[in-house]
N, C-alpha and C positions, 0 to 999 in steps of 0.2 A: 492587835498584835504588839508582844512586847518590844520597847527598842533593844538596840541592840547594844552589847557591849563590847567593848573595846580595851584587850588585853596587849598588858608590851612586853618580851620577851626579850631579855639581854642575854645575850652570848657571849665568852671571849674570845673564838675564834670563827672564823669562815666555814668549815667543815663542819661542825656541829650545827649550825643555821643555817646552812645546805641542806642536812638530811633532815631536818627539821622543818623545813618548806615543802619536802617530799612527803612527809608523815603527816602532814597537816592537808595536801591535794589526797593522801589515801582516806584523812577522816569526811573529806568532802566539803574542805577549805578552798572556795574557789579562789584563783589568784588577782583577781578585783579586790578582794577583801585583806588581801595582803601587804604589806606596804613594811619594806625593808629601809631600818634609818641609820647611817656607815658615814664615821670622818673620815674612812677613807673611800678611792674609788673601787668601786663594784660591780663589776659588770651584770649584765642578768644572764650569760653562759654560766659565770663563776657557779651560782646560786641555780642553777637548770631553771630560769624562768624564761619566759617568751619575750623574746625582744618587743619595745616600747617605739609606735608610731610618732614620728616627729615631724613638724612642714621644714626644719630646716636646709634639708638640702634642696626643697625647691624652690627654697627664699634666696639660697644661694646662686640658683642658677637661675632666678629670675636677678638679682643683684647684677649679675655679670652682663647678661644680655645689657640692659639697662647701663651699664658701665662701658659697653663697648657700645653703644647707639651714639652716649654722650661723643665718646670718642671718636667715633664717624663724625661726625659734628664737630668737634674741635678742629681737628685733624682735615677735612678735607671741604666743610661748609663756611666756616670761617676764613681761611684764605679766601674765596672767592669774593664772600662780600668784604672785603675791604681787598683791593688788587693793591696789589705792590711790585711791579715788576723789579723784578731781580735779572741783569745781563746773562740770561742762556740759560734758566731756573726753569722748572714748571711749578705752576701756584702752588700745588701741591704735591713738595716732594717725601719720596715714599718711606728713606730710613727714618726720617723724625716722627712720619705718623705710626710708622707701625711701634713705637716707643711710646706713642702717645696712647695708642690703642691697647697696647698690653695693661699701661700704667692705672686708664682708667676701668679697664672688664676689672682686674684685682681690686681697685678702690670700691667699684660699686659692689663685688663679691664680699670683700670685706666688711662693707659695712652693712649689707643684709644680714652675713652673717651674724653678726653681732646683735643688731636687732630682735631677729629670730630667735635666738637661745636666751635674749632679754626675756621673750614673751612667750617662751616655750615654758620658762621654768618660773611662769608664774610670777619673777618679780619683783615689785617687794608683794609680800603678799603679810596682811592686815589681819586676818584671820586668827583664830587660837590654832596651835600648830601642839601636836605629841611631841614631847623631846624629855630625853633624859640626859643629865649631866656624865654619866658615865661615855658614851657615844664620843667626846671629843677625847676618851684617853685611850682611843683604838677598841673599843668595842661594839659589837654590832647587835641591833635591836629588830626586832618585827614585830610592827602591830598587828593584831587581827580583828576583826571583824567579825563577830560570830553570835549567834545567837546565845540568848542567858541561860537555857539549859544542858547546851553545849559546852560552855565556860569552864567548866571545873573534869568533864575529859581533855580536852583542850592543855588546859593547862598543867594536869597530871604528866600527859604525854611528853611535853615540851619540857617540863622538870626531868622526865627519864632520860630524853635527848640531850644533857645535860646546860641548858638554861640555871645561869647563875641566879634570876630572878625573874620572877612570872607577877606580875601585879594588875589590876589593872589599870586603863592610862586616866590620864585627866588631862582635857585641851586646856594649853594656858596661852597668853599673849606673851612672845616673846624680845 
């Protein structure tokens, strides 16, 4: 089986690489094979594609728990092993733990989440990556993925849809 090739398609607006993502699911461009490249952000509504599975919100909510355990712990494990009596106090009073318990669920949410979107989005990633220079002066690209004798429907269509430049890509190291 032939490999496949690999065309990039530069757009200079959002609308035209909409229906162009549309016209490309009617040639029977599955959206695996698609891969949209934007300096700016984009959502996959903007572009009608299917929202993108991510673990970050349960890293997040794993972070929190984990930041309020700590905080149970600060907060009401600690006073005890070391007493200190204070004149008419109890070891553990309630306004400063619950300040301490808020402070730590945010830090540990915090910094899951950050972790998470580290390793969600890959990176640094080493790899040879598609990019075109155009892409950082507000224009928008898609690569496809398509077999070789589909290549030149493909790219006729996406020229009618008006794509400023159809080529195909080359992975480089960036």
């Amino acid at each position: 089986m032939a490999e496949e090739k690999a065309l990039l398609a530069v757009f200079s607006d959002i609308d035209p690489a909409a229906d162009a993502i549309e016209q490309l699911r009617i040639l029977g461009v599955h959206d695996d094979c698609m891969n949209v490249i934007s300096g700016i952000p984009v959502t996959e509504a903007m572009l009608g594609r299917p929202s993108q599975w991510t673990n970050v919100p349960r890293l997040a909510l794993g972070g929190a728990i984990a930041g309020f355990l700590v905080g149970l712990f600060l907060a009401f494990i600690t006073p005890n092993m070391y007493t200190i009596m204070v004149g008419g106090q109890p070891f553990t009073p309630v306004p400063p733990a619950v300040i301490v318990l808020f402070e730590m669920t945010m830090l540990g949410m915090l910094i899951s989440t950050f972790v998470g979107v580290f390793l969600d989005s890959l990176f640094p990633n080493y790899r040879p990556m598609h990019y075109v220079p155009e892409i950082s002066d507000g224009k928008i690209a898609i690569l496809i993925e398509c077999p070789p004798p589909d290549a030149q429907k493909i790219t006729d269509v996406l020229k009618k849809l008006g794509a400023e430049s159809v080529k195909e890509a080359e992975a480089q190291h960036l």
